[in-house]
Backbone as a printed PyTorch tensor [residue, N CA C, xyz], in Angstrom:
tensor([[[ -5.9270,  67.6580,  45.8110],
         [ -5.5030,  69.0410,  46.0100],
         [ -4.4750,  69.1230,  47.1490]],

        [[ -4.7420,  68.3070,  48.1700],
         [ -3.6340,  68.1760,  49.4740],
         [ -2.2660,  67.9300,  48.7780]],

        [[ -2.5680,  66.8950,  48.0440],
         [ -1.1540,  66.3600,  48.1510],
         [ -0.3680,  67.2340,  46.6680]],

        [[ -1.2990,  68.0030,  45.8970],
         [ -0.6470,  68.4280,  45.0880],
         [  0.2310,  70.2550,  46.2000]],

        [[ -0.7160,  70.5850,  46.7020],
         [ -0.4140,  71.5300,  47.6200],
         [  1.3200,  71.3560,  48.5030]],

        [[  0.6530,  70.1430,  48.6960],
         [  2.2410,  69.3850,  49.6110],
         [  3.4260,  69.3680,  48.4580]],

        [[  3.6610,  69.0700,  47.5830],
         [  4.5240,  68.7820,  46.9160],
         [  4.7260,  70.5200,  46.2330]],

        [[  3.8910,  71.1420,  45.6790],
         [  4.2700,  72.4560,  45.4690],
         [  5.2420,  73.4000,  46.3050]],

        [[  4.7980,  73.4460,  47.5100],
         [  5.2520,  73.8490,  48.8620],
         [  6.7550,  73.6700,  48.9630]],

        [[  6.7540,  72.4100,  48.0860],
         [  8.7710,  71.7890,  48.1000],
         [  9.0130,  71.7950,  46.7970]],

        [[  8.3210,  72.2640,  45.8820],
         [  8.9650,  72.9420,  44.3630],
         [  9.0000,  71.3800,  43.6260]],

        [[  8.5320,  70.4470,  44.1020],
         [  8.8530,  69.3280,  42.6790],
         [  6.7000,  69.1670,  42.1540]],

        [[  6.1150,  70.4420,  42.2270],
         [  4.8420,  70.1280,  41.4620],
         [  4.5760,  71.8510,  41.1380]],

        [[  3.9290,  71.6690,  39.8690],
         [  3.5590,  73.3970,  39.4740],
         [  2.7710,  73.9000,  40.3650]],

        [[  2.8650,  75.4840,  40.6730],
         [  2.1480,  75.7660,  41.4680],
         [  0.6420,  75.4140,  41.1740]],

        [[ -0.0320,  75.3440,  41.6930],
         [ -1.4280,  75.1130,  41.6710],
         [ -2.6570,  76.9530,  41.5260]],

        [[ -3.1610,  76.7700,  40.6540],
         [ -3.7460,  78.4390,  40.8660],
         [ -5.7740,  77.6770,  40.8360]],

        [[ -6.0470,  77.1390,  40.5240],
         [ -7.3040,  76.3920,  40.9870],
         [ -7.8280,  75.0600,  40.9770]],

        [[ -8.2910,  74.7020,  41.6260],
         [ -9.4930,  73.0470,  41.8120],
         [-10.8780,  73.2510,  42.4040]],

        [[-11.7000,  73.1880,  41.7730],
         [-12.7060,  73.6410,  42.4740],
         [-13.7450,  72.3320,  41.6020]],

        [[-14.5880,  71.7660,  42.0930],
         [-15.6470,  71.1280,  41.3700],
         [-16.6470,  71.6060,  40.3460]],

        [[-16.4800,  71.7910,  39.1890],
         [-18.0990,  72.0310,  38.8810],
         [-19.4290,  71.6090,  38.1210]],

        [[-18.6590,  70.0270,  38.1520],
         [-20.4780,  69.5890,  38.0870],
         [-20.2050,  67.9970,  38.2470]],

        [[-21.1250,  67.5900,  38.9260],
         [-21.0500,  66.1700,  39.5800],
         [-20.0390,  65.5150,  40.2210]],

        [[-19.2840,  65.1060,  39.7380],
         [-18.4490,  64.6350,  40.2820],
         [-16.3880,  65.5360,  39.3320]],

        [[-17.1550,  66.6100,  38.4140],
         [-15.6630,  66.9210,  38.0330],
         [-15.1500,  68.2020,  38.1380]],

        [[-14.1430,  68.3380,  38.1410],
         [-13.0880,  68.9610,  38.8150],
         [-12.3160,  69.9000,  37.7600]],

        [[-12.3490,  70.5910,  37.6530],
         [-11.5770,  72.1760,  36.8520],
         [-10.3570,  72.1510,  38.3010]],

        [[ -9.2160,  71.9840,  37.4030],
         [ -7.7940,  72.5970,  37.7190],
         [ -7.0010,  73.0730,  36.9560]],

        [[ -6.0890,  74.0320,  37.3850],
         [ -5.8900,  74.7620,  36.7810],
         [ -4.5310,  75.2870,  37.3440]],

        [[ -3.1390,  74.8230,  37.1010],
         [ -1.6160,  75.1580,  37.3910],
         [ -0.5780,  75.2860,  36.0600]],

        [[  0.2560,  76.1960,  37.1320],
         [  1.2550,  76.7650,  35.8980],
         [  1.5340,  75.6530,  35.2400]],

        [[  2.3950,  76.1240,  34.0050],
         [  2.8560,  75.0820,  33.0290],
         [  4.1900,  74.1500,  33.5170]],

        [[  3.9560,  73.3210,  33.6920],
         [  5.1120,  72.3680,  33.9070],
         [  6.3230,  72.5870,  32.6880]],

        [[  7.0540,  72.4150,  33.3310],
         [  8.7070,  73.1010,  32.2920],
         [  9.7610,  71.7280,  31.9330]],

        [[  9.4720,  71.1460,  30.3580],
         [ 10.5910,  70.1660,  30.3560],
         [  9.2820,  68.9540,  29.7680]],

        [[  9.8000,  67.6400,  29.6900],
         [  9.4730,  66.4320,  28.9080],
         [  9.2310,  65.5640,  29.8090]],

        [[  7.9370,  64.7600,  29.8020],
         [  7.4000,  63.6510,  30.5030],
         [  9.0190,  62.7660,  31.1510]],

        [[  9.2480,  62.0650,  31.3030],
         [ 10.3780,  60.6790,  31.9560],
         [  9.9370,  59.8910,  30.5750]],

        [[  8.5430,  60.0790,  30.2230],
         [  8.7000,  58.7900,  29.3750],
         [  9.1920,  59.0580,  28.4030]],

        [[  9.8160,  60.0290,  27.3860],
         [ 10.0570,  60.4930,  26.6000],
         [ 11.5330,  60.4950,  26.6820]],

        [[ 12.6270,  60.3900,  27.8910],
         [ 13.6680,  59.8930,  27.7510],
         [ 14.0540,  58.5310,  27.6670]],

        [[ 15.2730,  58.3040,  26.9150],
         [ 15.5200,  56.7590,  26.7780],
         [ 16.5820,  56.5230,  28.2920]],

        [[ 16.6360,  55.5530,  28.5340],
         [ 17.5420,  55.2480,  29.3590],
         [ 18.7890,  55.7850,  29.2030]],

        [[ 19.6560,  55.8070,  28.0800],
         [ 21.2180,  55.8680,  28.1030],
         [ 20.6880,  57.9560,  28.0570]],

        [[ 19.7860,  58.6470,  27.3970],
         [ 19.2740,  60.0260,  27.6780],
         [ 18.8040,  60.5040,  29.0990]],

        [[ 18.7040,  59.7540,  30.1020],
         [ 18.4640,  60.2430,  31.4440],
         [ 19.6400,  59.7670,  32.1530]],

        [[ 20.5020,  58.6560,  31.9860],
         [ 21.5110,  58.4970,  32.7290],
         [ 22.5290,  59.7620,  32.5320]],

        [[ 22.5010,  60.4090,  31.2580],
         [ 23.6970,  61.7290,  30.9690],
         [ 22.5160,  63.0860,  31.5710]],

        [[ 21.0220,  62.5140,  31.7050],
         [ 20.5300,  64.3110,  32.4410],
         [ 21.1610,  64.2570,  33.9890]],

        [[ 21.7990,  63.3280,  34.8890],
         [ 21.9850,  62.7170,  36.2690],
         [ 20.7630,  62.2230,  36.6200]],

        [[ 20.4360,  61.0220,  36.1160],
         [ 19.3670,  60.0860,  36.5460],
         [ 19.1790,  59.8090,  38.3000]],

        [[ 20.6110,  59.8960,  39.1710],
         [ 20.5470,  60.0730,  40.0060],
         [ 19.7330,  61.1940,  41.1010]],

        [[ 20.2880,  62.0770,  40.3240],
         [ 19.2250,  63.4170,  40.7530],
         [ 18.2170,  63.2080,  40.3110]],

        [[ 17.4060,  63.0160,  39.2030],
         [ 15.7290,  62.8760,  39.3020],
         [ 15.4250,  61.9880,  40.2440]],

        [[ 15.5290,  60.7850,  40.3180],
         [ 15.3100,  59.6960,  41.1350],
         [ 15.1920,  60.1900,  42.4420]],

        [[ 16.6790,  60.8760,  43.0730],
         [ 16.8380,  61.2250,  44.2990],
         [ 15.7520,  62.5500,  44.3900]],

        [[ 15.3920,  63.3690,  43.6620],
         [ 14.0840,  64.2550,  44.0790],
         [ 12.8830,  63.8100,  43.6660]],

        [[ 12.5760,  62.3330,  43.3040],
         [ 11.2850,  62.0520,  43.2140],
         [ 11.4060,  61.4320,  44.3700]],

        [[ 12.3740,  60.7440,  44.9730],
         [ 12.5300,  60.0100,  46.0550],
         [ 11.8220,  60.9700,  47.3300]],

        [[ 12.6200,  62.1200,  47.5860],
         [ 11.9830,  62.9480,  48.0280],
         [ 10.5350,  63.2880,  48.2820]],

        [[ 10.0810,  63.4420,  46.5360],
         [  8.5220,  64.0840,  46.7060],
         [  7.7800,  63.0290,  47.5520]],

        [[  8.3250,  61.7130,  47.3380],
         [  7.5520,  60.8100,  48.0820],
         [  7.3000,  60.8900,  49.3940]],

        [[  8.7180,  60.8580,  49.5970],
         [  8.7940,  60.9500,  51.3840],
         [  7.8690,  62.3070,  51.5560]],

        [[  7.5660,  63.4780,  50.7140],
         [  7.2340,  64.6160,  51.3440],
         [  5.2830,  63.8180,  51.0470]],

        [[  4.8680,  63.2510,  50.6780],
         [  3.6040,  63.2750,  50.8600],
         [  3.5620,  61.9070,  51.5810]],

        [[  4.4290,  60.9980,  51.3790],
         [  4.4460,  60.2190,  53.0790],
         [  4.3580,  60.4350,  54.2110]],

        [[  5.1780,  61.7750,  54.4660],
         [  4.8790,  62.6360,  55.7310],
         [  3.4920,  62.7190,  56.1120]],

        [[  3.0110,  63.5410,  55.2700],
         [  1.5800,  63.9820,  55.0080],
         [  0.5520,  62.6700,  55.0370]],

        [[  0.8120,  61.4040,  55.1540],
         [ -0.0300,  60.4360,  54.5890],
         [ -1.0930,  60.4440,  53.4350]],

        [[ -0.3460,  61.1770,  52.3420],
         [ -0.5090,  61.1830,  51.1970],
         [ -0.3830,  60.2990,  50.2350]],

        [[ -0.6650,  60.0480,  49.0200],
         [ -0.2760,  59.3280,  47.8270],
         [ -0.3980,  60.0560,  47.0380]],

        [[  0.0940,  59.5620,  45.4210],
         [ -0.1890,  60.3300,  44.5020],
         [ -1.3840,  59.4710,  43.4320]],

        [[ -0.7750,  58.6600,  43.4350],
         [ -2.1900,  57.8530,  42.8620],
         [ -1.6760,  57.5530,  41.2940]],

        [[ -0.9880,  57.7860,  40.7720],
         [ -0.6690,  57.2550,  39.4640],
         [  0.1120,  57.8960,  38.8200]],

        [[  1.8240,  57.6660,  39.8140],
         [  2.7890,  57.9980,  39.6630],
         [  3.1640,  57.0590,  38.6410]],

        [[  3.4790,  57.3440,  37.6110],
         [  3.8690,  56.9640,  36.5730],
         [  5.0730,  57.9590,  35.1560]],

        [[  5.5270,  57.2350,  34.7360],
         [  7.0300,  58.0540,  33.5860],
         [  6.1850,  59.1280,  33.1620]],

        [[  5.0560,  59.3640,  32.5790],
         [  3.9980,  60.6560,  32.2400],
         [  3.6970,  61.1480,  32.9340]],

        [[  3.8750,  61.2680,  34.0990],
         [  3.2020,  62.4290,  35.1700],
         [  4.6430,  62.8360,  35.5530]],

        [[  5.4400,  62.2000,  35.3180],
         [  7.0710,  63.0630,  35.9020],
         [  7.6990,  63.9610,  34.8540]],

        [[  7.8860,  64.9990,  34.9890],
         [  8.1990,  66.1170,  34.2840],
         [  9.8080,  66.6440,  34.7600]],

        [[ 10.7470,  66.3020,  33.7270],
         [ 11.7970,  66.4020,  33.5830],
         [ 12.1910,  68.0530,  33.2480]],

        [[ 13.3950,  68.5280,  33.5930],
         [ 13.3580,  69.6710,  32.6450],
         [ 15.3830,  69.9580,  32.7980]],

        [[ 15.4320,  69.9680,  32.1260],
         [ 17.3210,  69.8900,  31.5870],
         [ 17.7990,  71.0510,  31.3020]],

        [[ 17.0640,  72.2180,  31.3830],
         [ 17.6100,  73.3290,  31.0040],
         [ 17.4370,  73.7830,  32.1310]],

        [[ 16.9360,  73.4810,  33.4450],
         [ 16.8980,  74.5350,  34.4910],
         [ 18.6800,  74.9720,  35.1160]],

        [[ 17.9910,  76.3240,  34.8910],
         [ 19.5610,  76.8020,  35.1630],
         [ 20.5820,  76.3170,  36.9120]],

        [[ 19.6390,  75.5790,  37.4980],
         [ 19.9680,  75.4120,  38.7030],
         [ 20.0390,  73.3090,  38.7030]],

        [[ 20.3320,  73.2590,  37.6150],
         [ 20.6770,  71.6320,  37.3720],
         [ 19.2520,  71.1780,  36.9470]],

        [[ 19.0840,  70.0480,  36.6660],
         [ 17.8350,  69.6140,  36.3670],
         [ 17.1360,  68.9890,  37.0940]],

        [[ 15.7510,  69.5340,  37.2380],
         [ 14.4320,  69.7150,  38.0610],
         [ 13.6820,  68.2230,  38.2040]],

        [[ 12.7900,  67.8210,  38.5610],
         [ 11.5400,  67.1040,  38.0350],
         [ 10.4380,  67.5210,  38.9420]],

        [[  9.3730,  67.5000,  38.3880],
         [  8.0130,  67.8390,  38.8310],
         [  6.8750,  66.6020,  38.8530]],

        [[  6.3180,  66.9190,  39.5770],
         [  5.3010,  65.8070,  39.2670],
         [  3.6270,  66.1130,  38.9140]],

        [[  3.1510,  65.7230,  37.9460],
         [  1.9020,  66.2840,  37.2180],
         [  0.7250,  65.3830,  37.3960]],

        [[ -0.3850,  66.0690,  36.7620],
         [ -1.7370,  64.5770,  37.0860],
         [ -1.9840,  64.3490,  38.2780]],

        [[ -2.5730,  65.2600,  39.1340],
         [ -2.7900,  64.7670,  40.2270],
         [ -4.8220,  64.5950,  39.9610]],

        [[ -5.1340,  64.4500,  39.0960],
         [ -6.7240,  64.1370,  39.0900],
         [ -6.6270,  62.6510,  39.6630]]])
């Protein structure tokens, strides 16, 4: 929840609207809809024309922002990165799966 909190705060994770435990050991969460297509779902020569540079350089980011924090994410992987190509302000990435 920290580190999804942390990364919301700087716009590369959906907002978060609940986490709360409810039974043994599991966890109900519950955030807006992520906007756009896993990373894994682009091919290489399809993310080099979204500016592959820019995703990279704002995942680069999210990192450093929960490095700060002495955070991790825990299973940063092409499916938890959420691309989105239509944002009217260039294209986004988010990062998802924080269970």
């Amino acid at each position: 929840e920290a580190a999804h909190d942390c990364l919301a705060a700087e716009n590369p994770a959906p907002k978060l609207h609940l986490c709360q435990p409810v039974f043994g050991k599991f966890v109900i969460v519950v955030m807006e809809c992520a906007k756009g297509h896993p990373l894994s779902k682009f091919s290489a020569a399809a993310l080099y024309a979204l500016a592959k540079p820019t995703v990279f350089g704002q995942l680069e980011k999210a990192i450093d922002v929960l490095e700060k924090h002495e955070l991790v994410h825990g299973d940063l992987r092409a499916p938890n990165i959420v691309v989105d190509s239509g944002n009217p302000q260039g294209v986004a990435m988010s990062i998802v799966n924080f269970d």
